[in-house]
C-alpha positions in Angstrom: 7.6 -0.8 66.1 11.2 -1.2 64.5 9.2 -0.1 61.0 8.1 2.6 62.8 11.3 4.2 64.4 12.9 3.4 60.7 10.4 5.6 59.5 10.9 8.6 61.8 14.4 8.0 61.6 14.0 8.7 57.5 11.6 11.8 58.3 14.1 13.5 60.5 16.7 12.8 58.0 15.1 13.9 55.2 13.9 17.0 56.5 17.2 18.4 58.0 18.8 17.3 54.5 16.3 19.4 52.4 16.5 22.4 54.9 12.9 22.5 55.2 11.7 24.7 58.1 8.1 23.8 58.5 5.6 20.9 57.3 6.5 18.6 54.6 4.5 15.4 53.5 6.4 12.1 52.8 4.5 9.1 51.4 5.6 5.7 52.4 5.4 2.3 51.7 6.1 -0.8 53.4 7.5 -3.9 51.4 7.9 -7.3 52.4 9.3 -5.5 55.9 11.8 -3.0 53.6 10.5 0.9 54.2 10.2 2.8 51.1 10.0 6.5 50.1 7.7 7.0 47.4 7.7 11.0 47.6 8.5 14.0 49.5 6.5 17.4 49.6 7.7 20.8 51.5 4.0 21.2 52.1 1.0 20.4 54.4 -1.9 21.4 52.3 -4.1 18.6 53.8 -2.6 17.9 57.3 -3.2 21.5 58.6 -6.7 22.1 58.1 -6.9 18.3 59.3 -5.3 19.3 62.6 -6.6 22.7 63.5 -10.1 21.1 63.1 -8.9 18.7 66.1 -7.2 20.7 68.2 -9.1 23.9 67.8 -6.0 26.1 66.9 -6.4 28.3 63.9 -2.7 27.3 62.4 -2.7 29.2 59.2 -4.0 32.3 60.8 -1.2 32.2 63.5 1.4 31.3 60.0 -0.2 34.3 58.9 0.5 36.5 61.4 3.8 35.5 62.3 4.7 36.0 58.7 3.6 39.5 58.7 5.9 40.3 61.8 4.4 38.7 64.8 5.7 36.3 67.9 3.9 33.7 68.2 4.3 34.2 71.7 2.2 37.5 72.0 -0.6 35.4 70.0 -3.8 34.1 71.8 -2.1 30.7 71.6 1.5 31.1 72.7 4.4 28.6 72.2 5.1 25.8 73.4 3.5 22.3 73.1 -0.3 21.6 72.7 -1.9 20.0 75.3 -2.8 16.1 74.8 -6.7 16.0 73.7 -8.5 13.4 75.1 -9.8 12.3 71.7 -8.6 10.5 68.6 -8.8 11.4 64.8 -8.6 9.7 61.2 -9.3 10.6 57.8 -10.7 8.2 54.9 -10.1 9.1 51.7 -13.1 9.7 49.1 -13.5 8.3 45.8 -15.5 9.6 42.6 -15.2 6.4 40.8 -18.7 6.1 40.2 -18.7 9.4 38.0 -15.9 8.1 35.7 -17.2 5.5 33.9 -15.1 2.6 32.6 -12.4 3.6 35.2 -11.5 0.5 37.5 -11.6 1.1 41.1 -8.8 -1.4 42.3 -6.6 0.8 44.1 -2.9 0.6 43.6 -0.4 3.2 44.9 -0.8 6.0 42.7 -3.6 8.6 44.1 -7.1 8.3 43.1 -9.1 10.2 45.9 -10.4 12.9 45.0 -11.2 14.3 48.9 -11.3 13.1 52.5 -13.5 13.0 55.5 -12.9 12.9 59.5 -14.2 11.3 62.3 -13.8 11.7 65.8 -14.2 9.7 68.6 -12.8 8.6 72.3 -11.0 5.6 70.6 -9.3 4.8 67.3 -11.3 2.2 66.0 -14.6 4.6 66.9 -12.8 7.5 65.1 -12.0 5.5 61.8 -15.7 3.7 61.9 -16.8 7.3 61.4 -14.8 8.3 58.6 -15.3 4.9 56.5 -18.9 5.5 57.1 -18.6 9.0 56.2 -16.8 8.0 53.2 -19.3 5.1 52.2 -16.5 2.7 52.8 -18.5 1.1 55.4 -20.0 -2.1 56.1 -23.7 -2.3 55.9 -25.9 -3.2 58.6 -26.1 -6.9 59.9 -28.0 -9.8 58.1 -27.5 -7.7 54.9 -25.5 -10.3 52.2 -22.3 -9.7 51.0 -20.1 -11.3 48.1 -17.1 -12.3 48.3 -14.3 -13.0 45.8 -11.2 -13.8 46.9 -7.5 -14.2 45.1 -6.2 -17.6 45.5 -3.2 -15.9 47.1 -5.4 -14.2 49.7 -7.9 -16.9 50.7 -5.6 -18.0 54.0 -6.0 -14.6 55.1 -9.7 -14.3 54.3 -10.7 -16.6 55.7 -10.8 -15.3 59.3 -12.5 -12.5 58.5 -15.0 -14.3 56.4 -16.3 -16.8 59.8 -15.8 -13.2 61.6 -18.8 -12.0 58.9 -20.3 -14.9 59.3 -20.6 -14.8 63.4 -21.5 -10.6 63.0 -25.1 -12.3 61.1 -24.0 -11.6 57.5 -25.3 -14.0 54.5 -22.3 -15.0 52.4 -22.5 -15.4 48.8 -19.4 -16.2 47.2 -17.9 -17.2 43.9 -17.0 -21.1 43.2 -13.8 -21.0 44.1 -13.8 -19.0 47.3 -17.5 -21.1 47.9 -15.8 -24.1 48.4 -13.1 -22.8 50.7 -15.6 -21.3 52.9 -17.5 -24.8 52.9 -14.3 -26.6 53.1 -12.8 -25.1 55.8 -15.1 -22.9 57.8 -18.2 -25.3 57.4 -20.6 -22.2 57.6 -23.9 -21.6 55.3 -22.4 -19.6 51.6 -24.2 -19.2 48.5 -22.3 -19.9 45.2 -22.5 -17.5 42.7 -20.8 -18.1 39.5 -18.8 -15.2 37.4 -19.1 -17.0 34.3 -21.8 -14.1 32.7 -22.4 -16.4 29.9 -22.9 -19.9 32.3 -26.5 -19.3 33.8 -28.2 -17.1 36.5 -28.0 -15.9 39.2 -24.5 -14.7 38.7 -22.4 -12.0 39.9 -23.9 -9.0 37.9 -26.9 -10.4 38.4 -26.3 -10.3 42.7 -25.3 -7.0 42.5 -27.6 -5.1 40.1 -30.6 -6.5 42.3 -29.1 -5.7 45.2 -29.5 -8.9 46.8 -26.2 -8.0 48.4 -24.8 -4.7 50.1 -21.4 -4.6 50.2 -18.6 -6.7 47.9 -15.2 -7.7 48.9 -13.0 -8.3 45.6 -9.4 -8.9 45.8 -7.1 -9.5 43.0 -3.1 -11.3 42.1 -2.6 -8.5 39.6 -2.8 -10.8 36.1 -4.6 -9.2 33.8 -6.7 -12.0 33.4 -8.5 -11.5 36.8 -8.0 -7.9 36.7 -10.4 -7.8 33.3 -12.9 -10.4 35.0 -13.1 -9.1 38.7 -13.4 -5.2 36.5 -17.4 -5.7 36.1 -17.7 -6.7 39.4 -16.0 -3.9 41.2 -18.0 -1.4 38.3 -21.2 -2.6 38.9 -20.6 -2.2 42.8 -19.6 1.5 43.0 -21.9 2.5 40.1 -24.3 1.5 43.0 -22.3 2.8 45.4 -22.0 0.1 47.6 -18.8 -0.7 49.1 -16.3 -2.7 47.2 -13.1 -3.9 49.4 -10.6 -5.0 46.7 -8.0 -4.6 50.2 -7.9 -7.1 53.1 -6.6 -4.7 55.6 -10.0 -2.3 54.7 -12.1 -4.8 55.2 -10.4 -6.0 59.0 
């Protein structure tokens, strides 16, 4: 909440200090509880066609018309606030990775989407379960196999959701080290699969181009190292389209 009310503290501010009169798009980021601005934009290219669809108000034809002259008043839809809709909304964004070869598809914070999808529904978790599946961002059905590789730094937080996979019916196959966690400390049945291409079979590649699993969850610490060895993995996933979470939060 305090990140929150910092954030529309910054939007007000910004706006009144640019003198924009209308919608602008700021991108934030949060860091280690510090608010950042990454950029501002005096536009809403994306937010308005987003909201007419889920209100049902035609907003650039009303722009339209009250540019040419007219009160928005004498329009169909008058002034004044909308009324609440008894719905919720979200958009997921879409990727093309898997046309652009030899591109990686860990995400950072530069913009790789190339399009987005919405999904309605009475709640917020149903509204954003339809766009990720929209967007092929979702999980596949139970008692489908999914492999997991997880960053040293991110196994404590793994691995909740991983005995949360686990209890939903999914078969877990996972690399050595994030094997023995999983055994270790959630005693529940895993598969290990080595990424060592060049140490035996089955490994990793091997998982995935068979599609003895459905979805992989990848996460990296950033060193170029992992970045080159987890890069097949992630490939080889999207190239099948099947959905690769290199993000903890996705996958929640």
């Amino acid at each position: 909440p305090e990140q929150l009310e910092t954030i529309v503290r910054y939007t007000t501010d910004l706006g009144r200090a640019l003198g924009v009169c209308g919608l602008f798009n700021i991108q934030y980021v949060v860091f280690e509880g510090t608010v950042y601005v990454i950029e501002v934009n005096p536009r809403g290219s994306r937010t308005v066609p987003f909201l007419s669809k889920v209100t049902g108000v035609p907003m650039v034809d009303l722009a339209v018309q009250a540019a040419l002259g007219q009160h928005l008043a004498d329009l169909p839809f008058g002034v004044g606030l909308w009324p609440a809709q008894p719905l919720a909304a979200a958009k997921a964004p879409v990727f093309s990775m898997s046309k652009l070869t030899q591109v990686d598809t860990y995400l950072g914070p530069e913009m790789k989407s190339t399009g987005e999808v919405m999904g309605l529904g009475d709640t917020v978790a149903e509204a954003l379960s339809k766009a990720l599946l929209a967007a092929g961002s979702g999980l596949p059905g139970s008692g489908s196999a999914i492999l997991l590789s997880i960053a040293d730094r991110d196994k404590d937080e793994a691995m909740p959701l991983i005995r949360r996979l686990s209890q939903l019916g999914y078969d877990l196959l996972a690399t050595e080290g994030t094997a023995e966690r999983i055994r270790d400390e959630l005693h529940v049945p895993v598969d290990t699969v080595t990424k060592k291409l060049n140490e035996g079979h089955p490994n990793v590649l091997d998982v995935i181009v068979s599609r003895r699993v459905s979805a992989v969850v990848n996460t990296v610490t950033g060193d170029r190292r992992p970045l080159r060895d987890g890069f097949l993995i992630r490939r080889s996933a999207t190239e099948r389209r099947m959905p690769c979470f290199t993000s903890l939060d996705t996958l929640r």
